[in-house]
C-alpha positions in Angstrom: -284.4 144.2 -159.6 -281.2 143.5 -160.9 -278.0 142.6 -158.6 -275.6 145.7 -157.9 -272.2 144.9 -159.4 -269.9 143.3 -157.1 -267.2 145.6 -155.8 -263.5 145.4 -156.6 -260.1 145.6 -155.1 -256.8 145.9 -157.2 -254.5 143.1 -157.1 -251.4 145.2 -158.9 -251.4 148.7 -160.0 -251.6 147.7 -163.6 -254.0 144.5 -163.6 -256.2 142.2 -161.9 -258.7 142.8 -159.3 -260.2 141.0 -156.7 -264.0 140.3 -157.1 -266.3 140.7 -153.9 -269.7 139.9 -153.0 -270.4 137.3 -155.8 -270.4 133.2 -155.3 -269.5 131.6 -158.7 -271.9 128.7 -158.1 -275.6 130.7 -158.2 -274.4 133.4 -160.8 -276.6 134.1 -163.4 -276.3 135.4 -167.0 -276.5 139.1 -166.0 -273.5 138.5 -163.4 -271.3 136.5 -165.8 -271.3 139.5 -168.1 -270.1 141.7 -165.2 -267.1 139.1 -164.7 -266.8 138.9 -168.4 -266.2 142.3 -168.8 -263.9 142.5 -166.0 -261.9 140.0 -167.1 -261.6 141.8 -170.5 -260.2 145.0 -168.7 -258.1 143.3 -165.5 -256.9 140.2 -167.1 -256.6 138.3 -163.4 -260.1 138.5 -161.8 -259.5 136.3 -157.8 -262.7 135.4 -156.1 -261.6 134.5 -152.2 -263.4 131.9 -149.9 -265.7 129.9 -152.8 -267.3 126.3 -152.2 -267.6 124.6 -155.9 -267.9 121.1 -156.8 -266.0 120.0 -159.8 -269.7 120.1 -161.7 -269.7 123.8 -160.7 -266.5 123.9 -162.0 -267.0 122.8 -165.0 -270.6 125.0 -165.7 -268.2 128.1 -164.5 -265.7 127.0 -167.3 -268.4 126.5 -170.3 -269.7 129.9 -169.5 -266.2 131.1 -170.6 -266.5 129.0 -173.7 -265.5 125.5 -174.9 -263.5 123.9 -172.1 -260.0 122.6 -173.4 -259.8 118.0 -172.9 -256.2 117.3 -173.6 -256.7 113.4 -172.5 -260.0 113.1 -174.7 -258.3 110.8 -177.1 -257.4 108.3 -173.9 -260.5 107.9 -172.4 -263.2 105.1 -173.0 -265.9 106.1 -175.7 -268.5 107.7 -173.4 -266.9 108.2 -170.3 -267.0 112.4 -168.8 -264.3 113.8 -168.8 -263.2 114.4 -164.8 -261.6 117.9 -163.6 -257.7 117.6 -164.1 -255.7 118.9 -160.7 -252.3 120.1 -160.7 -251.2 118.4 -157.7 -248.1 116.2 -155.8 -250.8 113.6 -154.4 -251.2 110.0 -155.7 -254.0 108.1 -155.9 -253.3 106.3 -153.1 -252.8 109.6 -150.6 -248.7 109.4 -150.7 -246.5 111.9 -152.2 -244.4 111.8 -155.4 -241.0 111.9 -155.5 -238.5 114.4 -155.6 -236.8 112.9 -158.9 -240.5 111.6 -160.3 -241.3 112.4 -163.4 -244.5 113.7 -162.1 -242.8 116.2 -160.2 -240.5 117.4 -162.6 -243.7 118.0 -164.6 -245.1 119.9 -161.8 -241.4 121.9 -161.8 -241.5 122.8 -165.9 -245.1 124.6 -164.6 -242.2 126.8 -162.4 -241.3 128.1 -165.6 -243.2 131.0 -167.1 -245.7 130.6 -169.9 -249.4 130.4 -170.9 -251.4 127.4 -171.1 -251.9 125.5 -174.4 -249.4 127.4 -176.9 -248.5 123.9 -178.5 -252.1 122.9 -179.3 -254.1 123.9 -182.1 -256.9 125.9 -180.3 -254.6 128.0 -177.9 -256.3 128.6 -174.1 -258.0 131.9 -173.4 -258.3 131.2 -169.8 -257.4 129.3 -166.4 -259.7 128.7 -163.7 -257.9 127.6 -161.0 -258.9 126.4 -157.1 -257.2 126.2 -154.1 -257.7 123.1 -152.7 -255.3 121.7 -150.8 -252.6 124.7 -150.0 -249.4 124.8 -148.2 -248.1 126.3 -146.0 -245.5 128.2 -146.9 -244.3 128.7 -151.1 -246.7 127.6 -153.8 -247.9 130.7 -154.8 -248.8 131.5 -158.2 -247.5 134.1 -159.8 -248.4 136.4 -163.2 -247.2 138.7 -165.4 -249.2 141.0 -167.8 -248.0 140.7 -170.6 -250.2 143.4 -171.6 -248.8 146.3 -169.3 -245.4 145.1 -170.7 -245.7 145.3 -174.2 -247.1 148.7 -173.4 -243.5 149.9 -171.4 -242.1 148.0 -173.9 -238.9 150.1 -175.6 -240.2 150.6 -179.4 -237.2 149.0 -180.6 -238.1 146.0 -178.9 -241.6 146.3 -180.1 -240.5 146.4 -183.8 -238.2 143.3 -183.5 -241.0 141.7 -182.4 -244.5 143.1 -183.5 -244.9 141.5 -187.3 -243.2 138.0 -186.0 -244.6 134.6 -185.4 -243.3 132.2 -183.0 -242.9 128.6 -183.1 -244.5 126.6 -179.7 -244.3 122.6 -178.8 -245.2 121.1 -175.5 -241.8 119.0 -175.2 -239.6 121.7 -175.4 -240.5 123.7 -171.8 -240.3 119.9 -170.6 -236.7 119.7 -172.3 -235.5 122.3 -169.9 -236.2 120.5 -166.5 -235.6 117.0 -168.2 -234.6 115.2 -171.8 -236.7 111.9 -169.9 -239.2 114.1 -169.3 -239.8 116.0 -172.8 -239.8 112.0 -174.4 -242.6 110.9 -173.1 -245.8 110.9 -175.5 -247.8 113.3 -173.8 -246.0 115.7 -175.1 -246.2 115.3 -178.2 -249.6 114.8 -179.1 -249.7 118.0 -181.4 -247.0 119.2 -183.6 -245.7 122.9 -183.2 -247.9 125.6 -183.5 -247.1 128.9 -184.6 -248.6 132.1 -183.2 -247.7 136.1 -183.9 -246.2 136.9 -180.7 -248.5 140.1 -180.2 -252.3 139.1 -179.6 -254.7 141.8 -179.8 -257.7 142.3 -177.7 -261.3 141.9 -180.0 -263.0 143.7 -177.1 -261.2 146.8 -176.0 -258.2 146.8 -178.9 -255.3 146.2 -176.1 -252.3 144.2 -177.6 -250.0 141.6 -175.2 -246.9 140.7 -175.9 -247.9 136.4 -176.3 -245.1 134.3 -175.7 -244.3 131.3 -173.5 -241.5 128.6 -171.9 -243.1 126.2 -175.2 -241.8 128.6 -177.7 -238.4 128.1 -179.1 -238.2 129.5 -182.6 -239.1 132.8 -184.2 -239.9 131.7 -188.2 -237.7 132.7 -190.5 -234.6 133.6 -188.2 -231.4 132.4 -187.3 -232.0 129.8 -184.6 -229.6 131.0 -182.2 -231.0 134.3 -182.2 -234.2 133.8 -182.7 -234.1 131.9 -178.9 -232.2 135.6 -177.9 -235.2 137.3 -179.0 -237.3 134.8 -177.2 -235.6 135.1 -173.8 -235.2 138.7 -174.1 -239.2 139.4 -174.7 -239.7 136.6 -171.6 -237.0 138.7 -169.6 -239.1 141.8 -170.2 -242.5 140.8 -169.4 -241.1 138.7 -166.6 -239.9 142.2 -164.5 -241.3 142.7 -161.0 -243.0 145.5 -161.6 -245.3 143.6 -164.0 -245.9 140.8 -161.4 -248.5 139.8 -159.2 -248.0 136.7 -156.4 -250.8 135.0 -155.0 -250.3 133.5 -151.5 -252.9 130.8 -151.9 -256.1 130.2 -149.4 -258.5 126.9 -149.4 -261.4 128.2 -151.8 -259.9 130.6 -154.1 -260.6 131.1 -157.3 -258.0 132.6 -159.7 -259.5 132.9 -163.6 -256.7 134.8 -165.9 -256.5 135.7 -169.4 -253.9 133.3 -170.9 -253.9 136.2 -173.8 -252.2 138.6 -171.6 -250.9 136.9 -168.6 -248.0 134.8 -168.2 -248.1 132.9 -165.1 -245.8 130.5 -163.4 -245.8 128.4 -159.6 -243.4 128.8 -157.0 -241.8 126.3 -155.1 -242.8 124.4 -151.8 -241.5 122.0 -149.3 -242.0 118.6 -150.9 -243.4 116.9 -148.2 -246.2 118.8 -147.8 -249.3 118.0 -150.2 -251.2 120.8 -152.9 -253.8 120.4 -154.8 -255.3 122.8 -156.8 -258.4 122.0 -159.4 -257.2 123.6 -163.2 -259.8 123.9 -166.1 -258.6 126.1 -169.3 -261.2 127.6 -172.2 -260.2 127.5 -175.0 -259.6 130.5 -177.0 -262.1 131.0 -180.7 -262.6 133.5 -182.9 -264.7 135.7 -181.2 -261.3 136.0 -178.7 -259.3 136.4 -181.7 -258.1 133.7 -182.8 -259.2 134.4 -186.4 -256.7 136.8 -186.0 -254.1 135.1 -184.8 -254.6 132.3 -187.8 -254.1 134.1 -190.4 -250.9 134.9 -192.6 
């Protein structure tokens, strides 16, 4: 007999929902479609008080699709690839700096966007555990981009439904530090260029798909093509299209990087965070055959 479908509890009146009665690290084929599915409709799916390893991780990730290795071309011929955290935690247990570059890293993440704009195989999801939480700030927080492009004013809509955008990594680094954006991580990949509406293959909803990496719309006037830019991240970027999560040790937050923009808040330096990030990336069958073309 199959498993009854795990119940549900909105997040936000126009996405995400939390996910009850399921633990990530037993599910089988016939529950991944239900979270599949849900993902598709609710964009944010949060699964509260989960115990994975970083293998379980990792086999939550593939079931998602091909899981996104940004440091593969650094890494000794043969050696497996570990579960990147976004964290203020050395090595050694210590904390980084106010003014290191580490941390002003982890500040350019306070800026809203969506993973992986600036490489050429765009994310289509975050999964991301609490680890190591604080106790006050640090939340993340998203917008759906999808509920905002459908508020959107029309004439909004028309500036921006037939353009393409032009993304690179060092640029959202540019704007917390020039010392920062100059170091050679990134730029690994020259600038992409994505249509800055991505539609839904599944269910036909369209997002607005924009991010802190883009910084030129092709074909305009610089100047105002970075207007347009801030005023589409001004819109999506409204309260009302904003969830907050306050996070707990063992939470799991998995979000459509196609329709969510998503951002952290800030906390009190000296205390540590640690949170365990793996991003899928995005293929055709997501649309990104549709995005490609011209």
């Amino acid at each position: 007999m199959n498993a009854p479908a795990p119940r549900t509890v909105p997040l936000h009146p126009l996405f995400g929902v939390e996910v009850q009665d399921v633990e990530l690290a037993t599910v089988d084929d016939t529950g991944h479609a239900r979270i599949r599915a849900l993902f598709e409709t609710h964009s944010v799916l949060l699964f509260r008080g989960q115990d994975l390893t970083d293998d379980d991780h990792m086999r939550l990730a593939e079931r998602f699709g091909p899981i996104e290795d940004r440091n593969a071309d650094e890494r000794p011929k043969g050696e497996k690839m570990s579960v990147p955290s976004v964290s203020n935690i050395r090595e050694d247990g210590s904390l980084t700096g106010e003014m290191d570059l580490h941390t002003l890293h982890l500040k350019a993440n306070m800026l809203w966007h969506c993973d992986s704009t600036f490489m050429p195989q765009p994310a289509l999801c975050n999964i991301l555990i609490g680890r190591i939480v604080t106790r006050t700030g640090g939340e993340t927080q998203l917008a759906s981009t999808r509920a905002a492009w459908a508020q959107m004013p029309e004439t909004l809509k028309a500036r921006l439904r037939h353009v393409r955008l032009r993304h690179h990594y060092s640029h959202s680094r540019a704007r917390i530090s020039p010392e920062l954006a100059a170091l050679p991580m990134f730029h690994k990949w020259p600038a992409q260029s994505w249509p800055a509406v991505w539609r839904n293959p599944v269910n036909g909803a369209e997002a607005l798909y924009v991010a802190s990496h883009a910084y030129e719309v092709e074909g305009m006037d610089p100047k105002a093509g970075a207007g347009l830019i801030d005023e589409a991240l001004e819109w999506a970027t409204q309260s009302r299209f904003v969830f907050s999560h306050r996070w707990n040790v063992g939470d799991v937050l998995v979000w459509d990087q196609r329709a969510v923009l998503h951002r952290a808040t800030p906390w009190n330096s000296s205390e540590p965070r640690k949170l365990t990030s793996l991003c899928v990336s995005a293929t055709d069958e997501d649309g990104l055959a549709a995005m490609t073309m011209r």
